[in-house]
C-alpha positions as CSV (number, residue, x, y, z in Angstrom):
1,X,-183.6,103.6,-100.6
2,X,-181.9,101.0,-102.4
3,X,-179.7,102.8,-104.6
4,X,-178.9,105.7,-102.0
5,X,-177.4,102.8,-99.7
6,X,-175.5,101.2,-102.3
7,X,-174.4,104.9,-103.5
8,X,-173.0,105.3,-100.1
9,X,-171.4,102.1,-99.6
10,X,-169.7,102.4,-102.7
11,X,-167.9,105.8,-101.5
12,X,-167.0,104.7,-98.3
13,X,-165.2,102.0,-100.4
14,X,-163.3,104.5,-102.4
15,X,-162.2,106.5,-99.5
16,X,-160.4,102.9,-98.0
17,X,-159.3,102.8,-101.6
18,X,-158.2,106.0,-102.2
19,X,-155.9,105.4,-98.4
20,X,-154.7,102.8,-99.8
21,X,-153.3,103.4,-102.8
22,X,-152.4,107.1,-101.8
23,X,-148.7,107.7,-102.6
24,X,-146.8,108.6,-99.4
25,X,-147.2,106.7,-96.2
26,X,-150.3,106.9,-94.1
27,X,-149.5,106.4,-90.4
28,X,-152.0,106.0,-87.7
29,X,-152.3,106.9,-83.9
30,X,-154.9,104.4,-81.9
31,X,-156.5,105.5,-78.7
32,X,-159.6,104.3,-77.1
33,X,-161.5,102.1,-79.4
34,X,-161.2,101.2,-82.9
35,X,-163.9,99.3,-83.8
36,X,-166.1,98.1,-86.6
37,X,-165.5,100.5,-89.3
38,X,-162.6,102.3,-87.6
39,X,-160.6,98.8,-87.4
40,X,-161.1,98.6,-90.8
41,X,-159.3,102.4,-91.3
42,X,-156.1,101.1,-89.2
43,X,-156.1,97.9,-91.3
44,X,-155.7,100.1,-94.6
45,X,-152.6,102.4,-93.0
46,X,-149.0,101.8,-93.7
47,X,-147.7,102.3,-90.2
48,X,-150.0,101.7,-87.0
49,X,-149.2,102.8,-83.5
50,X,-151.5,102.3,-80.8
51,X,-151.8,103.3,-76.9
52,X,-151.2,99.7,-75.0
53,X,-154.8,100.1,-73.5
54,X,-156.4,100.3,-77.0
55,X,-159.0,98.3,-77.8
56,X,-160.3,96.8,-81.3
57,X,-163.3,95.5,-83.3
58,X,-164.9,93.8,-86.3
59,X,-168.2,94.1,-84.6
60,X,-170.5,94.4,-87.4
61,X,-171.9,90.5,-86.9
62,X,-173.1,92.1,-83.4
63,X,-175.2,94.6,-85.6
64,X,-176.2,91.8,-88.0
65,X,-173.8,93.5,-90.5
66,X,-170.3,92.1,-91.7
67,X,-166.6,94.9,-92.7
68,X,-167.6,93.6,-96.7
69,X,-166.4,97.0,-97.5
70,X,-162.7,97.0,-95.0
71,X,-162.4,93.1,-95.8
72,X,-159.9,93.3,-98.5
73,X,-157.4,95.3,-96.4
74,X,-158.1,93.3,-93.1
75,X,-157.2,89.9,-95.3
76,X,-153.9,91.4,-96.2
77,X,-152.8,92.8,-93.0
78,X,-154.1,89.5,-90.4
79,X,-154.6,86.8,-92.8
80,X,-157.8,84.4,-93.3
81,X,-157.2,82.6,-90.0
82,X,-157.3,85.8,-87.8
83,X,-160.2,87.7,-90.3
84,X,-162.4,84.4,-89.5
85,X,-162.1,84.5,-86.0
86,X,-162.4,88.1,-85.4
87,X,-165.1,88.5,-88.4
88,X,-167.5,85.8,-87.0
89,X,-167.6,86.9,-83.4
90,X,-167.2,90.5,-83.6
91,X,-165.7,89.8,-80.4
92,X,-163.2,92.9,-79.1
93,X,-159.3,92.1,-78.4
94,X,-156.3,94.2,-77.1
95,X,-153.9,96.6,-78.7
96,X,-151.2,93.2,-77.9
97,X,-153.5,90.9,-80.1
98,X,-153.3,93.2,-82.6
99,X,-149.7,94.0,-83.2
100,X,-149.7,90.0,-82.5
101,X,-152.0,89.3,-85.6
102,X,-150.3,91.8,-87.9
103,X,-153.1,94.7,-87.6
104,X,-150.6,96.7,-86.2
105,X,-147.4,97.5,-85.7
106,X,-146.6,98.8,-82.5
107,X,-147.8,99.6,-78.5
108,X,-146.6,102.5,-76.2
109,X,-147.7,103.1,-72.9
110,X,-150.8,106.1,-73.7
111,X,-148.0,108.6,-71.9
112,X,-145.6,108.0,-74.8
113,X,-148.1,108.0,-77.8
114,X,-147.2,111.2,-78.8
115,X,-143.9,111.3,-78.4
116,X,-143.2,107.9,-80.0
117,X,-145.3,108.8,-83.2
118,X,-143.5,112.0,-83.9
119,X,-140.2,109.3,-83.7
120,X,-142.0,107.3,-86.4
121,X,-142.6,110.4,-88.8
122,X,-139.2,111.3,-88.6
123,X,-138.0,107.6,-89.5
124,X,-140.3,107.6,-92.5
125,X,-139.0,111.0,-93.6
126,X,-135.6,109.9,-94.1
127,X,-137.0,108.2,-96.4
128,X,-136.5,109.6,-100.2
129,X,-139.3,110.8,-101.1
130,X,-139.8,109.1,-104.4
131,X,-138.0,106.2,-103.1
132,X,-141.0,105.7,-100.2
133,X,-143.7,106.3,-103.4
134,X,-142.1,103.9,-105.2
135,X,-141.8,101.4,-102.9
136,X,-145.6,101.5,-102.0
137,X,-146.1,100.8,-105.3
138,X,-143.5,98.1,-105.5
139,X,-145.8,96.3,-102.6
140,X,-149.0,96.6,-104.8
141,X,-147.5,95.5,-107.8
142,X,-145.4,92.3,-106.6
143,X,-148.9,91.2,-104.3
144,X,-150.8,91.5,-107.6
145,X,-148.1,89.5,-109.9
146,X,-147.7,86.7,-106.4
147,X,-151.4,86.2,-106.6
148,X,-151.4,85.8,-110.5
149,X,-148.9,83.4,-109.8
150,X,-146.3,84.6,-112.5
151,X,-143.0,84.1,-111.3
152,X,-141.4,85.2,-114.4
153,X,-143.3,88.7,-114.2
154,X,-142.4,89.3,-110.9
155,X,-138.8,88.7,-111.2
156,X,-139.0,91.2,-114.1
157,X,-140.9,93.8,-112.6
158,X,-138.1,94.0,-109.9
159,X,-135.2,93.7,-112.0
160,X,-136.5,96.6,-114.2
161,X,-138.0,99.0,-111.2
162,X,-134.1,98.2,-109.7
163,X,-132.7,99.6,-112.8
164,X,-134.8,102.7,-113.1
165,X,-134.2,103.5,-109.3
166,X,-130.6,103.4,-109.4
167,X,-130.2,105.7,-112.4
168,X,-132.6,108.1,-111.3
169,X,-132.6,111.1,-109.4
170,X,-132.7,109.8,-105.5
171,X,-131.0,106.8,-106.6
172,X,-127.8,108.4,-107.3
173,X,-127.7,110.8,-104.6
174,X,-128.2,108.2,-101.8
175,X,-125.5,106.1,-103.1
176,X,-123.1,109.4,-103.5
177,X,-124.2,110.3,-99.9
178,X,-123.2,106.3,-98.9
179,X,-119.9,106.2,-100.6
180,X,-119.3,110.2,-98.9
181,X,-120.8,109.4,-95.9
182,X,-122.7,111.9,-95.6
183,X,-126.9,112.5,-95.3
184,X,-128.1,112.9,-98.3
185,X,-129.9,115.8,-99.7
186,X,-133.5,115.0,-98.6
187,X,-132.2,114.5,-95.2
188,X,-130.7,117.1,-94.8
């Protein structure tokens, strides 16, 4: 029916919303094909790695579909250009396109996936914790305040976030840890 498809679209929506606003980092490993809706799931991750013989998607046009429900966070990782081309053909293009276009970020050799994704985990967990939740956040905000055009708002929003940051918790402890040098205390 009607309603059931709609019902199901709009929960697939909230799962790529609830990815992308969810608070720590999301990282994704690519092997094999990504396509249609599963291009759509890198485009909403914060960190994309993908085997060098991957291959990607926007194939719905090929089903007589289009990614409506993905296209928001494939327009803010590749750009209109890049979403037009790939959108309208549904054609498929390499794991080198798409660290070229912005969908990801890098390519290993398939041998190395592994061992080059548990080097990104530990990049992202030195990291302080809040620090890495807040800065997500920063991203959303500043994108929201750039496309409402307020200049003003955003140079606030950064000045007072700054403020908060270094007077908190993390914030003093990584600039102790700097002027020690040492690791600070999540890193340790």
């Amino acid at each position: 029916s009607k309603r059931k498809n709609l019902a199901e679209s709009r929960k697939l929506a909230l799962l790529f919303q609830a990815l992308n606003i969810f608070p720590k980092p999301v990282i994704a490993k690519v092997q094999g094909g990504a396509l249609g809706g599963g291009a759509g799931l890198v485009a909403v991750c914060d960190y994309v790695l993908a085997a060098e013989d991957a291959v990607f998607a926007f194939s719905e046009v090929r089903l007589g579909l289009v990614p409506a429900v993905v296209s928001p966070y494939v327009l803010a990782k590749i750009g209109e250009s890049h979403a037009r081309s790939l959108f309208l053909s549904g054609m498929r293009f390499t794991a080198l396109r798409a660290r070229e276009i912005g969908l990801i970020h890098e390519t290993v050799p398939p041998a190395l996936l592994d061992e080059r994704l548990a080097q990104r985990v530990q990049e992202h967990l030195k990291a302080a914790p809040g620090a890495a939740v807040e800065a997500k956040q920063l991203i959303m905000d500043v994108t929201r305040l750039m496309k409402a055009g307020d200049g003003k708002a955003i140079m606030e929003h950064g000045c007072e976030t700054i403020s908060r940051l270094r007077v908190g918790k993390e914030g003093q402890e990584g600039m102790a840890a700097l002027l020690a040098k040492r690791e600070p205390e999540w890193q340790a």
